[in-house]
C-alpha positions in Angstrom: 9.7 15.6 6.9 8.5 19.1 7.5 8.2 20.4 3.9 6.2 17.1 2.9 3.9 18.2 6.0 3.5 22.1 5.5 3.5 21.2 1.2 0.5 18.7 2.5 -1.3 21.1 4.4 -1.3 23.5 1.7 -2.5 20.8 -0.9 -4.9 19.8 1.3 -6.2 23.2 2.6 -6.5 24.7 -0.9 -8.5 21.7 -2.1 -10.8 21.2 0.7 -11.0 25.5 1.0 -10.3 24.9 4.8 -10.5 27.9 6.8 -7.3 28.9 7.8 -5.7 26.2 6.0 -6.2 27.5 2.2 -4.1 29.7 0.2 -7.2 30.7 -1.7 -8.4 33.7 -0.3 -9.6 37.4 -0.8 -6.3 38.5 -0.4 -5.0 36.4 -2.7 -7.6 37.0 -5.3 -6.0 40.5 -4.9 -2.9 39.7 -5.5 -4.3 38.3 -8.9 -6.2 41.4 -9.9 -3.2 44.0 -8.8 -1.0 41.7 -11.0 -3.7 42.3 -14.1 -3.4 38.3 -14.3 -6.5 35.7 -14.7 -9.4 38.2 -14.9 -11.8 35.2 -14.4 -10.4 34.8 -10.9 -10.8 38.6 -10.0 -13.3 39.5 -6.9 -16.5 41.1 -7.9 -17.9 43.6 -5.1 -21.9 43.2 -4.6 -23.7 45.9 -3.1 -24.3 44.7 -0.3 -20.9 45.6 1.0 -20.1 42.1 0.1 -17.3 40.8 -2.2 -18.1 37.3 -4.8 -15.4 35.1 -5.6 -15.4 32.9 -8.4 -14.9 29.5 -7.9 -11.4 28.5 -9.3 -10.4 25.1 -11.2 -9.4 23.5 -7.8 -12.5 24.4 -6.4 -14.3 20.9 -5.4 -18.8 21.2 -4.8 -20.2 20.3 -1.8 -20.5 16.1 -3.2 -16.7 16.1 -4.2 -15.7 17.1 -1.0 -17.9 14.1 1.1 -16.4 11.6 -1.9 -12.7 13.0 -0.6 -13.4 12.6 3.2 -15.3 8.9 2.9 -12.6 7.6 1.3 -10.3 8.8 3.7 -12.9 8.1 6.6 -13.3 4.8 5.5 -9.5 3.6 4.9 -8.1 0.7 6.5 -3.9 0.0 6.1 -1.7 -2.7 7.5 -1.2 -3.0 11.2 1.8 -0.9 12.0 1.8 1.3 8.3 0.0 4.2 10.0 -2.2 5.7 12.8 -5.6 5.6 12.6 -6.1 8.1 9.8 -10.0 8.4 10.4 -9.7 10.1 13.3 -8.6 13.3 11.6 -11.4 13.3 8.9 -14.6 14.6 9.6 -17.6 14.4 7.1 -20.4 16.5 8.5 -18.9 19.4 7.6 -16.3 17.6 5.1 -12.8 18.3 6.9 -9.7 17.7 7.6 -8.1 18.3 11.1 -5.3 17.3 13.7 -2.9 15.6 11.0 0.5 14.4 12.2 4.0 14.5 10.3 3.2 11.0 10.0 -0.4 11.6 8.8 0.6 13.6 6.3 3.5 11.3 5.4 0.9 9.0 4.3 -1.4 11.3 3.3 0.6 12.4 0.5 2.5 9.7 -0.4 -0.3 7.3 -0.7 -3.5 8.2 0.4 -3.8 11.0 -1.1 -4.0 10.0 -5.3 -6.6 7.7 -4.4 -8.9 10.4 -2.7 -8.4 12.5 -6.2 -9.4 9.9 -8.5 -12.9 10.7 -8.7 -12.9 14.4 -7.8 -11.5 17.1 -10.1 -10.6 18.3 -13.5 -8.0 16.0 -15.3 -5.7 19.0 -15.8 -5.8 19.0 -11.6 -5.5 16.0 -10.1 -2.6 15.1 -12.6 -0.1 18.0 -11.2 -1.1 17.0 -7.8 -0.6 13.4 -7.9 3.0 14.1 -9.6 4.1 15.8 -6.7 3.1 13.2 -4.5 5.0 10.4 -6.6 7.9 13.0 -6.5 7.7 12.8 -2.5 7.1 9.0 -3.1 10.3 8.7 -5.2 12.2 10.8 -3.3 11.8 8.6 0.2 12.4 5.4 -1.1 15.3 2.9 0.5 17.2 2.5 -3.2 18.2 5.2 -5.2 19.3 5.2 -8.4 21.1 8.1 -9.5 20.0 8.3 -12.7 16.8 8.9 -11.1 17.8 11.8 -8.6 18.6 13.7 -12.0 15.4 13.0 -14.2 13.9 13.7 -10.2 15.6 17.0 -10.3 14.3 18.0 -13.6 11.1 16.5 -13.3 9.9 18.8 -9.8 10.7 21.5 -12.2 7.5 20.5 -14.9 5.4 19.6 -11.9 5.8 23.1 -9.9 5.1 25.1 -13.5 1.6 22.3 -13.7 0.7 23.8 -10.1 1.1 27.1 -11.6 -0.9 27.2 -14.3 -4.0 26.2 -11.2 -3.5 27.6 -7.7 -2.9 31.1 -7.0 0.5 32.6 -6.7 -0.1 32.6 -2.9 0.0 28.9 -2.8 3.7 28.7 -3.7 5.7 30.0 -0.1 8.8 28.8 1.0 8.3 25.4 1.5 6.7 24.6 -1.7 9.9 26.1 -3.2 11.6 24.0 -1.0 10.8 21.3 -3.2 12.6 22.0 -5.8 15.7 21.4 -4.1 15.5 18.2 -2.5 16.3 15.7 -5.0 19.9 17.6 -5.6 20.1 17.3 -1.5 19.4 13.8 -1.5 22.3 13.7 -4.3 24.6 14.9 -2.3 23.6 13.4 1.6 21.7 10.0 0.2 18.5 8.6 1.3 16.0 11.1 3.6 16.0 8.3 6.2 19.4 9.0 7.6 18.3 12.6 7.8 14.8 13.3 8.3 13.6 14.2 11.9 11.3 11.3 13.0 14.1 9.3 15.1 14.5 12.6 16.6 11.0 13.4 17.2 10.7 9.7 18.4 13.4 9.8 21.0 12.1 13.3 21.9 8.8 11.7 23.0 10.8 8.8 25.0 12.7 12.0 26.6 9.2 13.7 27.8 7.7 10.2 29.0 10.5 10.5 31.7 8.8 13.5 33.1 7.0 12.3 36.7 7.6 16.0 38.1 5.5 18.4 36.2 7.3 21.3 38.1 11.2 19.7 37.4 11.5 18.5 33.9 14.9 19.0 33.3 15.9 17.0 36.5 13.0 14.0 35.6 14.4 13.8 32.2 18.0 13.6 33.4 17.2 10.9 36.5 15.1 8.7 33.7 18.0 8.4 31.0 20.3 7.6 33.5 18.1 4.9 34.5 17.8 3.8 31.0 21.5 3.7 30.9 21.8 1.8 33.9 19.5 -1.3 33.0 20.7 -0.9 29.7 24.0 -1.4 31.1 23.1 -4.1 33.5 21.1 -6.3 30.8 24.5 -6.8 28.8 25.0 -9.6 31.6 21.9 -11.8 31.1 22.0 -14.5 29.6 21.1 -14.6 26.0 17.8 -16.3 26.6 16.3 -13.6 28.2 14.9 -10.9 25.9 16.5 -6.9 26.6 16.3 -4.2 24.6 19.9 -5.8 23.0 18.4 -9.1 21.5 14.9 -8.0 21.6 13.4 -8.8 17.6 10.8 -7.0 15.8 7.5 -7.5 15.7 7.0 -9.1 13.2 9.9 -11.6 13.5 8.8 -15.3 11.6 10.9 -17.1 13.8 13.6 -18.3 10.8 12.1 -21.9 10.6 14.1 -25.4 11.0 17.2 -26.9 9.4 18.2 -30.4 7.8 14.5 -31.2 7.1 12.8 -30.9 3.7 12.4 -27.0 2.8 8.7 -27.4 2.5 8.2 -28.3 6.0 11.5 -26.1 7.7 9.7 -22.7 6.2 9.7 -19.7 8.7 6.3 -18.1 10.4 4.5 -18.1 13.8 1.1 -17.9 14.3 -1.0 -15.8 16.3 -3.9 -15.9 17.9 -5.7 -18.8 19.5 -5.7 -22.4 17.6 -8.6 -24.2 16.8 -8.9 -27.8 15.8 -11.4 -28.7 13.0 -11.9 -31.5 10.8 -11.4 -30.5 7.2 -13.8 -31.4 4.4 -11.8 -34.0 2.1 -12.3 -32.5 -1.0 -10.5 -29.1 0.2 -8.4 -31.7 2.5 -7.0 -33.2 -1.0 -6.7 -30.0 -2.9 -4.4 -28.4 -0.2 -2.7 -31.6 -0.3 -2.2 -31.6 -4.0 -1.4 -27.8 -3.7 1.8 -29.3 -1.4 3.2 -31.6 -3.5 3.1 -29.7 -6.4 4.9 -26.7 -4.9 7.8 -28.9 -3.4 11.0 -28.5 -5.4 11.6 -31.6 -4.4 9.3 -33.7 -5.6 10.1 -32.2 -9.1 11.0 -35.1 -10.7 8.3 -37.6 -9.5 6.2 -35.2 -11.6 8.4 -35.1 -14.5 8.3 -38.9 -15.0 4.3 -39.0 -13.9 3.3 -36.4 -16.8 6.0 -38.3 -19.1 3.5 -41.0 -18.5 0.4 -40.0 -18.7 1.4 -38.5 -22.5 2.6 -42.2 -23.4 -1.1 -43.5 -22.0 -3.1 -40.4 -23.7 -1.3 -39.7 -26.8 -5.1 -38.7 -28.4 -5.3 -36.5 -26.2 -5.0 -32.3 -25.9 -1.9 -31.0 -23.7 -4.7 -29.1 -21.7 -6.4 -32.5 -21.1 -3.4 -34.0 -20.2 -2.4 -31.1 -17.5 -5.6 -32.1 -15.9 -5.5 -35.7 -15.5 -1.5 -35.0 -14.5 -3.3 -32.8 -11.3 -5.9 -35.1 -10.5 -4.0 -38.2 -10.7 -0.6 -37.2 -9.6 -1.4 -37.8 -5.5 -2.4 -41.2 -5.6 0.4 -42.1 -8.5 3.3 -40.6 -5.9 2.0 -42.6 -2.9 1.7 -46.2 -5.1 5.3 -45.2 -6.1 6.4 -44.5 -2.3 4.9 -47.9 -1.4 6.2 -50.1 -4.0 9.5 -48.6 -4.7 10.9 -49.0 -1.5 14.6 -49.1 -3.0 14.3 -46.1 -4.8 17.4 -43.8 -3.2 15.3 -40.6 -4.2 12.7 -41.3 -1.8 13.8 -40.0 1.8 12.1 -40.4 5.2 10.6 -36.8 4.8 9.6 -37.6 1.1 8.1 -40.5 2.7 6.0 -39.0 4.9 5.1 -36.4 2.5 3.5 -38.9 0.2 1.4 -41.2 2.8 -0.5 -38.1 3.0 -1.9 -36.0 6.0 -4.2 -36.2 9.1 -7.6 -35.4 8.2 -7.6 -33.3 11.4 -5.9 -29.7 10.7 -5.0 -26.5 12.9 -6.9 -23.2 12.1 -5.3 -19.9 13.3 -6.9 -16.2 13.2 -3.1 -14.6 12.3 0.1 -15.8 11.3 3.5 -13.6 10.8 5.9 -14.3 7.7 7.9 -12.9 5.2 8.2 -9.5 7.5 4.4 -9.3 7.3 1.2 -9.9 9.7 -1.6 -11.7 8.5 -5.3 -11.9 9.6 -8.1 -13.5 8.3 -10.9 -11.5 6.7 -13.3 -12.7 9.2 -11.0 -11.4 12.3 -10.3 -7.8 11.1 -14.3 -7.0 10.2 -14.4 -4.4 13.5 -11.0 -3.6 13.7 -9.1 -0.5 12.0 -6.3 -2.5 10.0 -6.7 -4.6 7.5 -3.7 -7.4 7.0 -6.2 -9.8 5.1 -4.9 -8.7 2.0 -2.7 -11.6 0.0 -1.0 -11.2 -3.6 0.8 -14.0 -5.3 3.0 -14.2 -8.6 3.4 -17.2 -9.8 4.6 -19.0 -13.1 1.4 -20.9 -14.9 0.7 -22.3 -18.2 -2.3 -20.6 -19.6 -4.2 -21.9 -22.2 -6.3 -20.1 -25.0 -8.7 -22.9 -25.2 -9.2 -26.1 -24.6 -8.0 -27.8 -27.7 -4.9 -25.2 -27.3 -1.5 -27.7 -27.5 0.5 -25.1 -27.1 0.5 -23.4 -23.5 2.0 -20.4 -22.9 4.3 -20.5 -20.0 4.5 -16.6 -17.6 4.5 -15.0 -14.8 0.8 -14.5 -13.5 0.0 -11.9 -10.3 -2.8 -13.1 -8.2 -4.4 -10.9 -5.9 -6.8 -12.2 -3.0 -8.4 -12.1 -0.2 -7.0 -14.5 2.8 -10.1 -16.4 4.5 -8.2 -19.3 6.4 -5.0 -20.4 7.4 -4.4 -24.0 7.9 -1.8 -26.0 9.5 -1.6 -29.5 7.9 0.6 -32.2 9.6 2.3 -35.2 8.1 4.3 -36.4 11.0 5.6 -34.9 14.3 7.2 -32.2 13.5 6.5 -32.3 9.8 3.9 -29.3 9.2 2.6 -27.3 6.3 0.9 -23.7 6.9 -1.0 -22.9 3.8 -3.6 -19.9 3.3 -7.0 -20.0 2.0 -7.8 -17.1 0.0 -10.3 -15.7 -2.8 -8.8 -15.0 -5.6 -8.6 -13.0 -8.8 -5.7 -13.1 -11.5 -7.6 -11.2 -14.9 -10.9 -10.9 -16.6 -13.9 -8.9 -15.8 -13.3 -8.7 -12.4 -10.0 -6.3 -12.4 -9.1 -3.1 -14.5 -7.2 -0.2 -14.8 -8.9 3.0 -14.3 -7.3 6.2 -16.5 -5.1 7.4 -13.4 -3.5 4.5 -13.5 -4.5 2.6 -10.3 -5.6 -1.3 -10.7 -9.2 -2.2 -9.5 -10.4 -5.0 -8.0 -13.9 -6.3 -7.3 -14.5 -9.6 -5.1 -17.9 -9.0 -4.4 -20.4 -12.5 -5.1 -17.0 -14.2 -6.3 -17.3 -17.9 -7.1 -14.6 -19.9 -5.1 -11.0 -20.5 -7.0 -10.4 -24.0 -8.4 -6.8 -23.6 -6.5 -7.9 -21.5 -3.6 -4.5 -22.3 -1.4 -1.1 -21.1 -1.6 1.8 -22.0 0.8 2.6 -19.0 3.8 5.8 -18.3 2.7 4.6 -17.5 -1.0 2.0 -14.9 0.5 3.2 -11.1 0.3 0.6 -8.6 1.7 -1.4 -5.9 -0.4 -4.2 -3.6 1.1 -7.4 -2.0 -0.8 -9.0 1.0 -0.7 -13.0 1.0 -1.4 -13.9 3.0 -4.5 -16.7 5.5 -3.3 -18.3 5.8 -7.0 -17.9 2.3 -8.4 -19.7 0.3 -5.4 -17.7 -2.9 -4.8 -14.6 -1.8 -6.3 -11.7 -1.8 -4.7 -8.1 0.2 -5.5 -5.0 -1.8 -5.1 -2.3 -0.9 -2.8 0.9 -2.7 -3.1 2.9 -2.8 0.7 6.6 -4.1 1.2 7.7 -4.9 4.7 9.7 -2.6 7.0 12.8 -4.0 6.8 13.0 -5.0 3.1 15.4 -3.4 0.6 15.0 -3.8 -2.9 18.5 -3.6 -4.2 17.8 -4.2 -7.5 15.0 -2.1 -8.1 14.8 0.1 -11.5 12.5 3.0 -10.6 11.6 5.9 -13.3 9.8 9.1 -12.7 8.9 9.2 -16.5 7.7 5.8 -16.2 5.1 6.5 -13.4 3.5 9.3 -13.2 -0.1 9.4 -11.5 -0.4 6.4 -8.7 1.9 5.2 -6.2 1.9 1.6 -6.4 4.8 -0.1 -5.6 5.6 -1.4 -9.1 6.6 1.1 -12.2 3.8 1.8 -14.5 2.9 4.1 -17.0 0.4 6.5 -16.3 -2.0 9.2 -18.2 0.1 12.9 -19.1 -1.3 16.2 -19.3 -1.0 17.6 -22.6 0.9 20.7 -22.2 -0.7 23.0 -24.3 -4.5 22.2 -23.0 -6.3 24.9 -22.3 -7.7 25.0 -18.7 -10.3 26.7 -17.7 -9.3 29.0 -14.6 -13.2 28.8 -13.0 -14.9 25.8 -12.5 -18.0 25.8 -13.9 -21.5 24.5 -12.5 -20.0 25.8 -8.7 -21.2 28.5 -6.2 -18.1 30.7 -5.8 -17.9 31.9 -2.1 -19.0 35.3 -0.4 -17.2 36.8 2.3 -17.4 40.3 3.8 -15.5 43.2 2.6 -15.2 44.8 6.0 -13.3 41.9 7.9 -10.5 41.1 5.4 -9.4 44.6 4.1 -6.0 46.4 5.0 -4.7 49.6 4.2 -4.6 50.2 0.6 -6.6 47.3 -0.8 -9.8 50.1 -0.7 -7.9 51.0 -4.4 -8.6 47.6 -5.6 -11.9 47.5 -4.3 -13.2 49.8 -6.5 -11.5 48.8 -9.3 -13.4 45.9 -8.8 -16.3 46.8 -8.9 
C-alpha cells in the first residue's frame, strides 16, 4: 500500500517535474556528471550565474502536461470504485496535489496508462505502464503461482527499462522495494490480507470517537466500549431488524424469487423513483421478442417453430430464414398457447409469458444487480460517477452476407451505453427488467490503439436493431474520454467487489501495456532501441546556481562549465 503510493508519487512527480515531488533535479543531474555517465543530461552553467538543464526523455512540454491533467480532470469511475479523483488535479498550472493511498491506488493501477497514451516517447510510456500492470497483477484476488514467478522475474526487466530513462536518483528504497514483492506475496498470499487499508480504515472509525479534543485517549476508549455494547445488545433483535450483524452490502440485488419461471424469479432492486409510461409498440414488441427468445425455457417452442419455417421456405437463404423465425416467432407461440391447450409443456407461467404484456411499463433511473449499480445515461450527466456503462457477451450467428447458408456460430462482446430500464409485467407478480442501451459490437466504430487499450466511439450512433438485453445479463464497464481523438472513448473493464474469479488464467507476458480486466497482448520495447536521453523540440529548465549548491559541488560546477 505504501510502496505503490511513494513508487506513484515518484512516477508521477518525475513526469509532471512537480516541485518537490520530482527526482529530476540539479543535484541529480550532478550525480550524472560526477558519475561521467549520460553527457547529454549534464548541467551547463550560463553566465549569468545560472545553470541550464537539458530536458531529459521523460520530460513532457507544456501541451503534454494539460493532455495528462484533462484526462484525469475529466474521469468519471463507478460509484463506490474511487474518490473523486478530480479534486487533486489542477490544470492551470498542470498539477497534481493532495493524493490519497487510495488515489494513488488507482492512479497507478488504472488511471494512470490511460493518461500516458498520448504523451511520451514509446520507449517511455512502455516501462511505465509495465510497472503499473506489475502492481495490477500483483493485487489481484486469484493467484496463480505460476504467475508470482514469471512476476518475480518480470519486475526485474521492468526496473532495468526505468533505468535506461530516469536518473539514478529516481530509484530509493521504495522503488527497490518492488522488486521484492511478488516473492512476499509467495510466501504470505494475496496483499489483501496484509496491506494497511483495514487498518487505516478502523484507525479513522477510532479518531471519529474523539468528542474531547483535550482527552483523546479517554474519548476513544468510552466510544469502542459503546460500540461493543450495542454491538452486544443487537445480537438479541430479532432478525428482521437490520444491525451491523445482518446488515448487507450496498449493492445487495435482493436474491430474486423461487418456484416461478427463472426469467421472471431473476435478482435486482431498483432505485430511484418509478415512473409510469406508455411504451411505443414497436419497441413494446421488440423487448417482448427479446424475452422470449432469451428464456431457456421456451427453447423448444423455437426449435419446432424454425423447423417449420425451413419446411415452408425451403427456397429460401438460412439468413432469410433467421429473420422471418424473429419476426414471426411471437405471434406463432401465442396461437400455439391458445390452441394447444393439452400440451403438458405449456405451464401457467409459460402461459402468461406467451399472452403477452401490458402495454403500460415501469421506468426507473437505477437498478442494482449482478453486484453492480446502474444508472441511466441521462441521470449521471452532472454527477461524478458514471454507472451507465453496460457490456454484454453473448453467443450469435453472424453471417458474411446475405446469401451466406452457412452462419458462423461465437461468442460476440457488446459494449453500450444503458439509456432505459424497463419493467415489463405479464401477470401479478410476473415481471421482466430489461435495459435499453446503445450499442456497439465491431466495425468502424471500435479499435485498438498500439498500447493496447480498446476504443470506442458512440457519438451520432444509429439505434441497435436489438437495443435490449435482460438486467441480469448486464455487467458494468466505464470509459475514459480520449483527449486527442475527440469522441473516443477508452474502455475500462470493472468486476464487482465481492466477485472472485477462480478460474482465471492471468499472464504477465501476455499483457503488458493496459490494464483491462481481460488478458491481451500488448506492444514490447525492443531492447536494443536506442533512446535518445534528451527530448528534442523542449525548453530544458533554468534554475539558479546559488540556491541549490552544497559543499563540494563548486568542483563540478566548473567542470561544467
Amino acid at each position: 500500500m505504501h510502496i505503490e503510493k511513494n513508487v506513484c508519487d515518484s512516477v508521477v512527480g518525475t513526469l509532471m517535474n512537480l516541485d518537490g515531488k520530482t527526482k529530476d533535479h540539479l543535484k541529480a543531474r550532478l550525480d550524472l556528471q560526477e558519475m561521467g555517465i549520460r553527457p547529454e543530461l549534464h548541467p551547463k552553467v550560463q553566465n549569468n550565474n545560472k545553470v541550464y538543464l537539458p530536458p531529459a526523455c521523460f520530460s513532457m512540454d507544456k501541451k503534454e502536461k494539460d493532455i495528462f491533467c484533462r484526462v484525469l480532470k475529466k474521469v468519471k469511475v463507478p460509484d463506490g470504485y474511487a474518490a473523486n479523483i478530480s479534486r487533486c488535479v489542477e490544470l492551470k498550472p498542470p498539477k497534481l496535489f493532495g493524493l490519497k493511498s487510495h488515489d494513488s491506488h488507482i492512479l497507478m493501477q488504472q488511471l494512470l496508462p490511460i493518461a500516458l497514451r498520448n504523451v511520451l516517447p514509446k520507449h517511455v510510456r512502455y516501462p511505465v505502464m509495465k510497472l503499473c500492470r506489475y502492481y495490477k497483477q500483483l493485487c489481484s484476488k486469484v493467484f496463480n503461482p505460476n504467475d508470482l514467478v514469471q512476476m518475480e522475474n518480470e519486475i526485474g526487466k521492468i526496473l532495468c527499462d526505468l533505468e535506461r530513462i530516469f536518473p539514478p536518483s529516481f530509484f530509493d528504497v521504495m522503488v527497490h522495494l518492488s522488486v521484492h514483492l511478488a516473492s512476499e506475496a509467495k510466501l504470505g498470499g494475496t496483499v489483501h490480507y496484509r496491506w494497511m487499508y483495514p487498518v487505516e480504515r478502523y484507525l479513522s472509525t477510532l479518531k471519529s470517537y474523539i468528542k474531547n479534543r483535550s482527552k483523546p485517549e479517554g474519548s476513544i476508549a468510552e466510544g469502542y466500549l459503546a460500540e461493543e455494547c450495542l454491538s452486544f445488545c443487537s445480537l438479541y433483535l430479532s432478525s428482521d431488524v437490520e444491525t451491523i450483524h445482518n446488515k448487507t452490502s450496498r449493492n445487495y440485488d435482493d436474491g430474486g424469487f423461487e418456484d416461478i419461471l427463472p426469467i421472471f424469479s431473476m435478482s435486482g432492486r431498483p432505485i430511484g423513483a418509478t415512473v409510469v409510461e406508455i411504451l411505443d409498440l414497436d419497441i413494446l414488441a421488440k423487448a417482448h421478442s427479446y424475452v422470449l427468445f432469451n428464456c431457456n425455457e421456451v427453447d423448444e417452442f423455437r426449435t419446432e417453430h424454425l423447423t417449420n419455417v425451413r419446411h415452408e421456405n425451403r427456397k429460401l437463404c438460412e439468413h432469410e430464414i433467421q429473420r422471418l423465425h424473429s419476426e414471426t416467432f411471437e405471434s406463432w407461440f401465442q396461437d400455439h398457447e391458445l390452441h394447444t391447450r393439452g400440451d403438458h409443456r405449456i405451464t401457467e407461467d409459460l402461459r402468461n409469458l406467451a399472452s403477452g404484456l401490458a402495454e403500460f411499463v415501469k421506468k426507473y433511473k437505477g437498478f442494482i444487480i449482478n453486484g453492480f449499480r446502474f444508472h441511466t445515461k441521462d441521470l449521471e450527466q452532472n454527477r461524478k460517477t458514471q454507472n451507465s456503462g453496460v457490456m454484454l457477451e453473448a453467443m450469435t450467428n453472424s453471417f458474411s452476407s446475405a446469401k451466406d447458408n452457412n452462419p458462423i456460430v461465437g461468442d460476440v462482446t457488446y459494449y453500450g451505453v444503458l439509456n432505459d430500464i424497463i419493467e415489463l409485467e405479464y401477470a401479478v407478480d410476473r415481471k421482466v427488467v430489461l435495459f435499453h442501451c446503445d450499442w456497439i459490437s465491431n466495425g468502424s466504430r471500435k479499435k485498438q490503439d498500439e498500447n493496447g487499450f480498446t476504443l470506442l466511439n458512440f457519438e451520432g450512433l444509429n439505434p441497435h436493431n436489438d437495443p435490449f438485453i435482460l438486467a441480469c445479463q448486464a455487467q458494468q464497464v466505464f470509459y475514459v474520454a480520449d483527449r486527442v481523438d475527440k469522441g473516443w472513448k477508452v474502455l475500462i473493464k470493472t468486476t464487482p467487489r465481492d466477485s472472485y474469479d477462480m478460474n482465471e488464467q492471468t499472464c504477465l507476458e501476455n499483457v503488458e501495456t493496459h490494464l483491462q480486466s481481460d488478458t491481451s497482448t500488448g506492444p514490447q520495447l525492443d531492447e536494443n532501441m536506442n533512446i535518445e536521453l534528451v527530448r528534442r523540440g523542449l525548453n530544458g529548465t533554468v534554475v539558479d546556481k546559488n540556491t541549490l549548491v552544497f559543499d563540494g559541488d563548486e568542483d563540478l560546477f566548473e567542470a561544467a562549465s
